[in-house]
C-alpha positions as CSV (number, residue, x, y, z in Angstrom):
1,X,64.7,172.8,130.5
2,X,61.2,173.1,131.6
3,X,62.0,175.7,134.1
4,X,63.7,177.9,131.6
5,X,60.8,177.9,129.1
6,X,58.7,179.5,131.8
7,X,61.2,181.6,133.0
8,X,60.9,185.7,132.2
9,X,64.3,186.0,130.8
10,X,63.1,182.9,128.6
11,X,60.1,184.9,127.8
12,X,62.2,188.2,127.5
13,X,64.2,186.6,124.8
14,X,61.3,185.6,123.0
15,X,58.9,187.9,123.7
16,X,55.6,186.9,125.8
17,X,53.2,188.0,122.3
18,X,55.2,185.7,120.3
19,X,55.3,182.6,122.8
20,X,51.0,183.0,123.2
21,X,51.0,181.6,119.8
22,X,52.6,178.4,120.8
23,X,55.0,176.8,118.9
24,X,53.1,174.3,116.6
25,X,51.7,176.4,114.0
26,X,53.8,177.6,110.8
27,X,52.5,181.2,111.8
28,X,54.2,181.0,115.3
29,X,56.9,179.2,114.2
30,X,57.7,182.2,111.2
31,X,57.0,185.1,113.5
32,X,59.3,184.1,116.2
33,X,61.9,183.4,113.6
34,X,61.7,186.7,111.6
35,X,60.3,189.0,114.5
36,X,63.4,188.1,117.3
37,X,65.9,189.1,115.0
38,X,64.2,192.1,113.2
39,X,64.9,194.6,115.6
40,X,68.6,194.5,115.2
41,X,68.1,195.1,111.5
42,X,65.8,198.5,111.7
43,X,68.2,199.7,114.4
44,X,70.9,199.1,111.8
45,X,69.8,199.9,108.8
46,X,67.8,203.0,110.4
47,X,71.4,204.3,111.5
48,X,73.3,203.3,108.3
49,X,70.4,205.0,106.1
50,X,67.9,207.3,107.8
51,X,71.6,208.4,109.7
52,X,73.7,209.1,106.7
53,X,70.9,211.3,104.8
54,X,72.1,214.7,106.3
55,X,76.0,213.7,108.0
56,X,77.1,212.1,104.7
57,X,76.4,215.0,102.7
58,X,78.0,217.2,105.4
59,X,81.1,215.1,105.8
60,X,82.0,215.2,102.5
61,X,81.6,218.8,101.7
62,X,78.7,218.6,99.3
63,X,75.7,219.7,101.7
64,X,76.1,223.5,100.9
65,X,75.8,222.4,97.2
66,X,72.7,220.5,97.5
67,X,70.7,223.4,99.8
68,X,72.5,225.8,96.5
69,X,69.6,224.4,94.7
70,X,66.6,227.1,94.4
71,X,64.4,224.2,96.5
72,X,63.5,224.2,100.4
73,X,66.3,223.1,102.5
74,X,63.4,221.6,104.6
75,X,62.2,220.2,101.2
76,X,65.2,218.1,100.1
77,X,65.9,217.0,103.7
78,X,61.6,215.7,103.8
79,X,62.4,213.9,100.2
80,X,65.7,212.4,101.4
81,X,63.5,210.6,104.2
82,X,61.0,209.7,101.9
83,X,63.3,207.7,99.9
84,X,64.5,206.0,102.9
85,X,60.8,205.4,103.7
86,X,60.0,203.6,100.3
87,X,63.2,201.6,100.3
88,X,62.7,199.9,104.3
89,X,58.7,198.9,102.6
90,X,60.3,196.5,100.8
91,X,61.0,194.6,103.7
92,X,57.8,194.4,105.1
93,X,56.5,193.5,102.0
94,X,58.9,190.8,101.2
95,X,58.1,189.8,105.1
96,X,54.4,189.5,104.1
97,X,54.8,188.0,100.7
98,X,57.6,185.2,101.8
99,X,54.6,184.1,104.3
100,X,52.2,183.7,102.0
101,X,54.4,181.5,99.9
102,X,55.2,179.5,102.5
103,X,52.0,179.0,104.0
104,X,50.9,177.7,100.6
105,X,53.6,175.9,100.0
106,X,52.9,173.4,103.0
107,X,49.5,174.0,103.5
108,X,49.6,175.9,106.6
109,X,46.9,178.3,107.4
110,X,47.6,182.4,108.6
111,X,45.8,184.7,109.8
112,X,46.5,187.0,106.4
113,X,45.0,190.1,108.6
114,X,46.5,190.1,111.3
115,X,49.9,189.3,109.8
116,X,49.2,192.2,107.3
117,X,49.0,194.5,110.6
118,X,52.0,193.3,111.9
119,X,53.9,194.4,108.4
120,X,52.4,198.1,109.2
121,X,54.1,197.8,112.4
122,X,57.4,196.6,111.0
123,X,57.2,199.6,108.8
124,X,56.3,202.0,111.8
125,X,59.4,200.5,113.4
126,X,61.5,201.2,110.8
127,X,60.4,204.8,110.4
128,X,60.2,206.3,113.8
129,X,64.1,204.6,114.6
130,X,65.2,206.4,111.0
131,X,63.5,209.7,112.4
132,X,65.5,209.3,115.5
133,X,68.8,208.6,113.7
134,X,68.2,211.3,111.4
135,X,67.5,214.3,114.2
136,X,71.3,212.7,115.4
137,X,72.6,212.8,112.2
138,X,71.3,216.8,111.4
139,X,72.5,217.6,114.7
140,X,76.7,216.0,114.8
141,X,76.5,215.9,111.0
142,X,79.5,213.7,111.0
143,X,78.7,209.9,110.5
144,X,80.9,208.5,112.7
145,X,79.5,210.5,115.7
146,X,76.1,210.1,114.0
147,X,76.1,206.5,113.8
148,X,77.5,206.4,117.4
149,X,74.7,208.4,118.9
150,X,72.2,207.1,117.1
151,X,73.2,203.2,117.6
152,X,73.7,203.8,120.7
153,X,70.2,205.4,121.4
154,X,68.7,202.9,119.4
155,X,70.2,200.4,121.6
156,X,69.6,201.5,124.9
157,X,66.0,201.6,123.4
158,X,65.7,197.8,122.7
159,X,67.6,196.6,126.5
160,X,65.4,198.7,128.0
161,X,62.8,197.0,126.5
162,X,64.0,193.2,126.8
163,X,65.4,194.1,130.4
164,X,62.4,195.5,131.4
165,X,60.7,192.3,130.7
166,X,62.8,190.1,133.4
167,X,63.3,193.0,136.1
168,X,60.4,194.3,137.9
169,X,62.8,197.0,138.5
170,X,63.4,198.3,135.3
171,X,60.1,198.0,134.1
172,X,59.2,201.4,133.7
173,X,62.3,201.6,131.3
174,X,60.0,199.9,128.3
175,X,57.9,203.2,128.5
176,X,61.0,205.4,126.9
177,X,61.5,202.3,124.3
178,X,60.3,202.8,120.4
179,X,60.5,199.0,120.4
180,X,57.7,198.4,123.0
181,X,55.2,200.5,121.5
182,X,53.2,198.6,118.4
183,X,55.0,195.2,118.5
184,X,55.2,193.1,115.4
185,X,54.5,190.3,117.8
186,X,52.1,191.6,120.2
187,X,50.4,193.0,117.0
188,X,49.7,189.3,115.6
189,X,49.7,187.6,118.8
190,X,46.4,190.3,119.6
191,X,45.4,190.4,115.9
192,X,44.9,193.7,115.6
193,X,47.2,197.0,115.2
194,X,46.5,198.6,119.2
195,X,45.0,202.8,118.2
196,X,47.3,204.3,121.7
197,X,50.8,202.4,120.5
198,X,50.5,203.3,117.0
199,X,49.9,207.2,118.2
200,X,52.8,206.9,120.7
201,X,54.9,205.8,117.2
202,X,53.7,208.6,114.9
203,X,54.0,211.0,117.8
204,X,57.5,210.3,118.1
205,X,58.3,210.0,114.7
206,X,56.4,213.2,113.4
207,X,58.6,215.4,116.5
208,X,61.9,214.2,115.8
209,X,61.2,214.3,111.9
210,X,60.0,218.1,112.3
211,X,63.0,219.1,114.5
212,X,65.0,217.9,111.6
213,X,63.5,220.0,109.2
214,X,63.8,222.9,111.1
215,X,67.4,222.3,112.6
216,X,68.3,221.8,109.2
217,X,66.3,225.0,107.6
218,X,67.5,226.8,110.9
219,X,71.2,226.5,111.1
220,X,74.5,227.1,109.4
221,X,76.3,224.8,107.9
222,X,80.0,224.9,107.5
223,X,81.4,225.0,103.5
């Protein structure tokens, strides 16, 4: 058992940012339970939301209705994402809130800064995978195949990550990953938000979020 606590793939699973805070502290112990399963939920609730904002719209027939409107085409798409945006802060927020409740609740001590930096990275997680699933979803327009692509993406993204961790081989892989840029867990394992990873995340985010606009303003789209 001892052997496969200091074992990479033990340390892949967990994440080596997470497992430098130990495990007897209410702030380790809350981070590795929140931040080890977080990534499935922004790569499914980027897909399911950010994914559906253009393809849903498409698939139903209503899309040349809503670009009818005397507005932007680029316009309503950039509001549609900024709904998206507001409604995954609430889980950051609740993230950071739940914390603080807890920690006062048994007396435990946080680091309130550095797990206030880790929320922005949860939230720049969320937004750069929606940006991705959205560019899918104004390219197929259908959900199903929008979904697919983007889910798939998204997942190839995070293996590539956690794969890279364990094989020496594939660690060159984490480079093309959203997920091991700005880590919730490397970001309060190093208390502070890194400058270069948040930049790789609003780089990526920006490009595919403009290449929707203008796919969208650009092309045709069937009645």
């Amino acid at each position: 058992m001892e052997e496969f606590l200091k074992s990479n793939i033990y340390k892949a699973m967990m994440g080596e940012e997470l497992l430098s805070l130990g495990f007897g502290t209410f702030q380790a112990f809350y981070a590795m339970e929140i931040f080890t399963t977080l990534t499935f939920f922004v790569i499914f609730i980027a897909v399911f939301q950010a994914g559906s904002i253009i393809s849903k719209e498409a698939d139903v027939g209503t899309l040349d209705l809503m670009f009818s409107y005397p507005i932007k085409r680029w316009w309503f798409v950039l509001q549609r994402y900024c709904t998206y945006a507001t409604f995954v802060l609430m889980y950051p927020i609740a993230i950071f809130l739940i914390a603080l409740l807890g920690a006062s609740i048994l007396n435990e001590e946080i680091n309130k800064w550095a797990f206030f930096q880790a929320q922005i990275a949860v939230w720049l997680r969320f937004l750069t995978a929606g940006s991705i699933a959205l560019l899918v979803s104004t390219i197929f327009l259908t959900p199903e195949k929008s979904y697919g692509v983007s889910g798939a993406i998204l997942l190839v993204m995070f293996f590539a990550e956690s794969l890279g961790r364990v094989m020496d081989s594939l660690n060159w892989a984490r480079n093309l990953s959203i997920f091991h840029y700005a880590s919730p867990g490397a970001v309060l394992a190093g208390k502070e938000l890194p400058v270069g990873d948040t930049l790789v995340m609003i780089g990526v985010l920006v490009f595919c979020l403009a290449a929707s606009l203008l796919i969208t303003e650009k092309r045709e789209f069937a009645g």
